[in-house]
C-alpha positions in Angstrom: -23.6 35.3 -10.1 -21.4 35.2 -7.3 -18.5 38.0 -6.3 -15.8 37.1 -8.1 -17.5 35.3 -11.0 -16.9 35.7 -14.6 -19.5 35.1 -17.4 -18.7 31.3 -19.1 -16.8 31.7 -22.0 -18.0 29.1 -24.5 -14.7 28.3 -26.8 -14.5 25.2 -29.3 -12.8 24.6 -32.3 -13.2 22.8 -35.7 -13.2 18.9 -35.1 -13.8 18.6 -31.6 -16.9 17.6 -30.0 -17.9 20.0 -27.0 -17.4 23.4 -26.5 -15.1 24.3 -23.5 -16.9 26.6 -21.0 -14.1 28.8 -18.8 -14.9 29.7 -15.7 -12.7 32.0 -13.8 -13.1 32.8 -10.0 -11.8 34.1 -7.0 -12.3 32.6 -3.6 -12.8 35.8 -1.2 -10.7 37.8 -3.4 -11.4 39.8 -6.7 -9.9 38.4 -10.0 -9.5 41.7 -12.3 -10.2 41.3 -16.1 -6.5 41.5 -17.2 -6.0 38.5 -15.1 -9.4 36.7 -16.7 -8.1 37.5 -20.1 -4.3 36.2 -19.3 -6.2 32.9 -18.8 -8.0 32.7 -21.8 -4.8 33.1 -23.6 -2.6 30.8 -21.0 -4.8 27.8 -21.5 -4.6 26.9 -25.1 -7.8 25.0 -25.7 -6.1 23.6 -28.9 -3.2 22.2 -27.5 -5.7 20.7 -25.1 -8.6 19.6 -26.9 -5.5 17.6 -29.6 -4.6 15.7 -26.3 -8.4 15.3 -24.9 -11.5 16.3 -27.4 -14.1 15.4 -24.9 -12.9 18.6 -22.7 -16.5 20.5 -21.5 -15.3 23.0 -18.9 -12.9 24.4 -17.4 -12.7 25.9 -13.8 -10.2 28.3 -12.5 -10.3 29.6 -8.7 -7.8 32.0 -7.6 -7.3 32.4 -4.0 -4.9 34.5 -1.7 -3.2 33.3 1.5 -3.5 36.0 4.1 -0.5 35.3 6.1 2.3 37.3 5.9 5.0 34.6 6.3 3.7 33.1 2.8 4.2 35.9 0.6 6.4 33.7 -1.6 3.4 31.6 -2.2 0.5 33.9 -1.2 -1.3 33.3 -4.9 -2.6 30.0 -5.2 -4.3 28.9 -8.5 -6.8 25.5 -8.8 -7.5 24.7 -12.0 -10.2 21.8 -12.9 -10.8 20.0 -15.8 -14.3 18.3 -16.4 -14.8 15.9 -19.6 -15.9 12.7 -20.6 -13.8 10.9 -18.3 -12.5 11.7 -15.1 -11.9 15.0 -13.5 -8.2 16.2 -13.4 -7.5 19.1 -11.4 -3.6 20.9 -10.8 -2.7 23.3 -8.3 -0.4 25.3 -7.3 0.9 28.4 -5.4 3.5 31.6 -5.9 4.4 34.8 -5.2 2.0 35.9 -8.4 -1.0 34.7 -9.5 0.3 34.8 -12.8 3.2 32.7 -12.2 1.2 30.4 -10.2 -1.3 30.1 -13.5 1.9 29.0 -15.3 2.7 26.2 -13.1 -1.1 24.9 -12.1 -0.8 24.9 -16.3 1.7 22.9 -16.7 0.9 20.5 -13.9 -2.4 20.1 -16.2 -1.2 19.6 -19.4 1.3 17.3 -18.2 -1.6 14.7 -16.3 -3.6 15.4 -19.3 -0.9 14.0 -21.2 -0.7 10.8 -18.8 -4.2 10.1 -18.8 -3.8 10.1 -22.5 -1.3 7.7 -22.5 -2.7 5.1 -20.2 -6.3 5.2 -22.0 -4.1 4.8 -25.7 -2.2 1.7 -23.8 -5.4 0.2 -22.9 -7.2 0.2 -26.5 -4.7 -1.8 -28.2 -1.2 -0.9 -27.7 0.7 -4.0 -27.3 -2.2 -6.5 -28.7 -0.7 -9.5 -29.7 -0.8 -11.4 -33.3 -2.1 -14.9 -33.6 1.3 -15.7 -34.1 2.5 -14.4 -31.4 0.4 -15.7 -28.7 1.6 -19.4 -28.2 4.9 -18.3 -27.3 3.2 -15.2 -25.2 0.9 -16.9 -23.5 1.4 -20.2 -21.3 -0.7 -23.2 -22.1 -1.8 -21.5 -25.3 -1.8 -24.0 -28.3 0.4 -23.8 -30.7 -0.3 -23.6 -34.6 2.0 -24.7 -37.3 2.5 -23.2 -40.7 -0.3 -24.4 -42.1 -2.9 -23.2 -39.1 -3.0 -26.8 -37.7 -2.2 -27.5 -33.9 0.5 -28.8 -33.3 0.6 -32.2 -30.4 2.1 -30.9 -27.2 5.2 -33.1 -26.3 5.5 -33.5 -22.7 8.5 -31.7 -21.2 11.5 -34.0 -19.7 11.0 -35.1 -15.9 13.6 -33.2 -14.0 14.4 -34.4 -10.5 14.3 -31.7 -7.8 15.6 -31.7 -4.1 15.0 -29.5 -1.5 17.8 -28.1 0.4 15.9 -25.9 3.1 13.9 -23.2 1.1 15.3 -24.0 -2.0 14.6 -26.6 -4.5 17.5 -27.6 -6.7 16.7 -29.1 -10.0 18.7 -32.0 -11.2 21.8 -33.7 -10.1 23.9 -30.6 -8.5 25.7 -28.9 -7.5 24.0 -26.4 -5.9 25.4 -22.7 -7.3 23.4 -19.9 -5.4 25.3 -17.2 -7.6 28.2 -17.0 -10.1 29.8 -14.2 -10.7 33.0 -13.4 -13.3 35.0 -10.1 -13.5 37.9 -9.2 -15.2 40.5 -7.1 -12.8 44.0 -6.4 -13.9 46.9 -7.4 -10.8 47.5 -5.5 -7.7 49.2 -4.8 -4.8 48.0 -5.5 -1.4 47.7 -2.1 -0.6 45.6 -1.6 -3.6 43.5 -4.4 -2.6 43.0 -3.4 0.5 41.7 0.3 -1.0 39.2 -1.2 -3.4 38.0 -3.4 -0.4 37.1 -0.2 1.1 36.2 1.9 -1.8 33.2 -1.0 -2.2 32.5 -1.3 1.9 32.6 -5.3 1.6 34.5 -7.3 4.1 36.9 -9.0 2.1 37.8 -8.6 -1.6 39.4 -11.0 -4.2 42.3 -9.8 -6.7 45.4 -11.1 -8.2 48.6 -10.3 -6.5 50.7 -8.2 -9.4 54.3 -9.8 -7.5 53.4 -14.0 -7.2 50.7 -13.8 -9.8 48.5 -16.0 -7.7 44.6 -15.4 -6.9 44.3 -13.8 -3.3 41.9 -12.7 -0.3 42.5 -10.0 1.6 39.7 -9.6 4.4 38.9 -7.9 7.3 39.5 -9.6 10.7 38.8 -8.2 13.6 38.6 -4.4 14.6 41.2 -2.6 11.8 43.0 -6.3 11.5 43.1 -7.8 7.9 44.1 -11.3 6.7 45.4 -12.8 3.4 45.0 -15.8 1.9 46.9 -16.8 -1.6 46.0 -19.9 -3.6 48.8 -21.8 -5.6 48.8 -24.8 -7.0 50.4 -27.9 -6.1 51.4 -30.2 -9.3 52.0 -33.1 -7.2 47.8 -32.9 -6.2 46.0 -35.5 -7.8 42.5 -34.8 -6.3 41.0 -31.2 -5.8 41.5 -29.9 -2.3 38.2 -29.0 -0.4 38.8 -25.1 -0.5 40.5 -22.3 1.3 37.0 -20.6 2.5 37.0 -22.3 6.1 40.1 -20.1 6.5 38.1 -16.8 7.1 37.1 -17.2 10.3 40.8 -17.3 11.3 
């Protein structure tokens, strides 16, 4: 047995499949008994064996960082979990090797609690009924009420163009992105301060004096422009837009 060392402490309780052996030891430093039995109380084999019951040993190395300049983290604490599955480990370092036990700890328990997760995920958690899979799955056939398939119907041809890199389906017209809000009127001078507020360089409102749906964006330097929309009864055709008038 090396310097350091402790005797394995076999632990198990009722249910579980292995006994847990603790090993605690110090890595060129002593580990005193009050410390060895702090551990034996600090890591609750219950709590961990109800998360994983396939837990055989457990290592703890306590080491000490020399320096000086580190005494807010001289105590550093390794702990290392070996089962069934993969080896977890958790580290960490304080100005205490008991408050570094407390964090290595809880770095464990909370990976243990991961690893639980993801192998509970992976047995069955989100397995799909028969039911459930024709509209789940693509190209699955589907089944009818009385468990007979059902004829796939071929879907509608749909034309597609391509405008540069994208492909537009059907006869038009092209909308990148549609947006609606809901703003109550305002002032240019309030427009002009949300404009800001978002960073964008221009910003549409409703004037609160004409009523109408305006721009205000920004020119040049600190120079803004306006534009206001109205409507002209006497039009009998729609007009082909205001937006060339940014670049004014």
């Amino acid at each position: 047995m090396r310097k350091g060392d402790a005797p394995q402490l076999k632990r198990g309780y009722p249910g579980t499949e292995f006994c847990v052996d603790i090993v605690v030891k110090g890595r060129k430093t002593e580990v005193p008994e009050r410390f060895r039995k702090h551990v034996a109380e600090k890591l609750n084999l219950e709590k961990i064996q109800k998360i994983d019951a396939k837990v055989m040993s457990l290592d703890v190395e306590v080491s000490k960082e020399p320096n000086p300049r580190q005494a807010d983290r001289s105590d550093r604490v390794e702990i290392t979990l070996r089962s069934r599955g993969p080896v977890i480990r958790a580290e960490a370092s304080a100005g205490d090797p008991y408050a570094a036990l407390d964090l290595a700890t809880g770095k464990l328990e909370a990976r243990l609690r991961r690893q639980h997760d993801k192998r509970h995920t992976r047995r069955g958690n989100g397995r799909l009924s028969a039911a459930e899979v024709g509209a789940a799955v693509p190209g699955a056939a589907a089944i009818n009420g009385n468990g007979l398939l059902v004829a796939e119907e071929a879907p509608p041809t749909i034309p597609t163009t391509r405008i540069g890199p994208l492909e537009v389906q059907g006869e038009g017209p092209l909308v990148v992105r549609e947006k609606t809000h809901v703003a109550a009127p305002m002032s240019l001078d309030q427009a002009l301060y949300e404009m800001e507020l978002v960073g964008h360089d221009f910003y549409l409102y409703v004037d609160s004096e004409t009523k109408e749906p305006s721009v205000v964006y920004r020119r040049h330097a600190y120079d803004y422009g306006v534009i206001r929309l109205t409507t002209d009864p006497l039009a009998e055709t729609e007009a082909g837009g205001a937006g060339g008038a940014l670049g004014g």
